[in-house]
C-alpha positions in Angstrom: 193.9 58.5 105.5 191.6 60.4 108.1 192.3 63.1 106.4 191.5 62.2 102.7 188.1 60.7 104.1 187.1 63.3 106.2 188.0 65.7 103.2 185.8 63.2 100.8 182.6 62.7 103.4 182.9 66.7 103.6 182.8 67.3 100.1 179.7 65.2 99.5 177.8 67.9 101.7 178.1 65.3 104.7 179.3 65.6 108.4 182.3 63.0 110.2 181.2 63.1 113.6 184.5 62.6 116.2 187.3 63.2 113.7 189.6 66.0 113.3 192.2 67.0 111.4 193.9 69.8 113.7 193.1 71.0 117.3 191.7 73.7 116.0 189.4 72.0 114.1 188.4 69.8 117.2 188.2 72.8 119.7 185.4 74.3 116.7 183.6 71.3 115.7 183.9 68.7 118.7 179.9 69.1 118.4 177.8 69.4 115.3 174.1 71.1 115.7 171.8 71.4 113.9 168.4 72.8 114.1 165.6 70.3 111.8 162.0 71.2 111.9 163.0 73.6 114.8 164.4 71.6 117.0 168.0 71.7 117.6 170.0 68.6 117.7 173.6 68.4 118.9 175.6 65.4 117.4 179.0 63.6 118.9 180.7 60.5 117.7 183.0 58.8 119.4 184.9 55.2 118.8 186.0 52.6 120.7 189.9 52.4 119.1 191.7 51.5 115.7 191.6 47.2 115.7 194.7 47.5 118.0 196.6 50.4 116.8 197.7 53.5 118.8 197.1 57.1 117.0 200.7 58.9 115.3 202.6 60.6 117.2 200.9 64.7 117.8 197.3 63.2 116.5 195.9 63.1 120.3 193.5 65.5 118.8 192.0 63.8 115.5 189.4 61.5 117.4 187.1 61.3 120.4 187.9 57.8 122.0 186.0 55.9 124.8 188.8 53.9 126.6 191.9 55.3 127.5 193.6 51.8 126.6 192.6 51.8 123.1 195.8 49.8 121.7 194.8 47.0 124.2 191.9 46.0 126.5 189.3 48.3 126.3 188.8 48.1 129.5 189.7 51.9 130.9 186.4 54.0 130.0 187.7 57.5 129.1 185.3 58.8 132.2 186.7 62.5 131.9 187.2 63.1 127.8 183.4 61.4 127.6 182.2 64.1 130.2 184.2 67.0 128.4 182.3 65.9 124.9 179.0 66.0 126.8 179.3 68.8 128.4 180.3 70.7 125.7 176.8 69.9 123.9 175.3 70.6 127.0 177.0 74.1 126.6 175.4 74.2 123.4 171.3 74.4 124.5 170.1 71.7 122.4 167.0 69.9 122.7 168.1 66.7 122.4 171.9 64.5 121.8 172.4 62.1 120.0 175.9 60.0 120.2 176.8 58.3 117.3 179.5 55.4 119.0 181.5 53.4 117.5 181.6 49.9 120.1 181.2 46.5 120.8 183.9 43.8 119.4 183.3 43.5 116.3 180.9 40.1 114.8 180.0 39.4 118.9 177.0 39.6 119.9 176.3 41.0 123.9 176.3 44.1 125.9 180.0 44.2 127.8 180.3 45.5 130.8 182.0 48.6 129.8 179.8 49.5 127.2 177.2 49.2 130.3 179.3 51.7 132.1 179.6 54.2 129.3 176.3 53.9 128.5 175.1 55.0 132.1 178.0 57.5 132.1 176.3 59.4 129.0 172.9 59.2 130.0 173.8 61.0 133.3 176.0 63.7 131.7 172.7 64.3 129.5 172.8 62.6 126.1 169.2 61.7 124.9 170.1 58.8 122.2 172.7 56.3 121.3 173.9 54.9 118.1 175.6 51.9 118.3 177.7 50.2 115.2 181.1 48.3 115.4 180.1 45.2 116.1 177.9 44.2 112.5 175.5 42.6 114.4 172.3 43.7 115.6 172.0 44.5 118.9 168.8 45.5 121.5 167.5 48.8 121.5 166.6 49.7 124.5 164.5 52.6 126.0 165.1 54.5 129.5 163.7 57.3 132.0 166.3 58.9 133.1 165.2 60.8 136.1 167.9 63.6 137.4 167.6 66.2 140.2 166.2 69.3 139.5 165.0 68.5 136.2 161.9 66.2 134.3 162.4 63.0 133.5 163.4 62.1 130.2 163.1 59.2 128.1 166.0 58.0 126.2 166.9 55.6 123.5 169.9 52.9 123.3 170.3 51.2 120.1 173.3 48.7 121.0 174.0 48.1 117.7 171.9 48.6 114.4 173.4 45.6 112.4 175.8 45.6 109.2 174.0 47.2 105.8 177.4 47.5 103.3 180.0 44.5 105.2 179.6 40.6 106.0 182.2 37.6 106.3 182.3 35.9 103.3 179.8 32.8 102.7 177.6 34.7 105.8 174.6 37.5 105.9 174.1 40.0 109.0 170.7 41.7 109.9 170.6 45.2 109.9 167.3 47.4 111.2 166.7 50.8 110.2 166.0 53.1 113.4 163.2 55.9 112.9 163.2 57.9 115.9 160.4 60.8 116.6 161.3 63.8 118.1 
């Protein structure tokens, strides 16, 4: 299935952040950039699991995942792999990141506390925006200085959650919010 889709969003001239269908493929494309208006973006995407079930057997590589308990609790932030992502579009010189997430239990509203936690972890490690979906509800957007030795202060965005355009429970409506961001 990841396969097919990724192959389908693809051939529609789009980009699937944080899904791969070899480790090749990963170790090339982990981050997407892309310079607009001459400013040069880096992209990551990253989710939060699979509603409960665990990855194949040899498919370690075909996503970037938050919590190292995945199949269960969410609970165990994937501290290192999240770094390892960041870094690598640090490597890249961009002007700004943006990570695309994938969070939140799904038709609950509220910050958890490990979203918290991964949200601080990515803001320290140098990602300039968040874009939070998951949870079909819409969530705060929040802004932040982020002030780090050695270097200006930079103001970041956090959009929790953007609401539920295309998906609802049946007999129910969700809000959804465009976010226009200037660079």
């Amino acid at each position: 299935g990841l396969i097919r889709t990724k192959s389908v969003i693809e051939d529609q001239g789009l980009h699937a952040l944080g899904t791969f269908r070899t480790q090749e493929e990963r170790d090339d494309q982990k981050v997407l950039i892309k310079e607009i208006n001459g400013i040069r973006f880096a992209f990551i995407g990253i989710t939060k699991g699979f509603s409960g079930m665990g990855l194949p057997a040899n498919s370690d590589f075909c996503v970037n995942l938050l919590y190292e308990d995945y199949v269960t609790d969410y609970e165990e932030v994937d501290r290192a792999g999240i770094r390892s992502l960041v870094e690598a579009a640090v490597a890249e010189d961009p002007d700004f990141i943006i990570a695309s997430l994938h969070w939140g239990s799904e038709n609950i509203s509220g910050i958890s506390s490990s979203q918290e936690e991964i949200t601080d972890l990515l803001l320290e490690a140098g990602v300039d925006v968040i874009l939070g979906s998951h949870s079909h509800r819409l969530e705060q957007v929040e802004r932040r200085i982020i002030t780090a030795e050695n270097q200006p202060d930079r103001e970041c965005v956090i959009a929790y959650g953007l609401g539920d355009f295309c998906s609802t429970t049946a007999g129910k409506h969700n809000t959804s919010v465009i976010l226009n961001l200037e660079f």
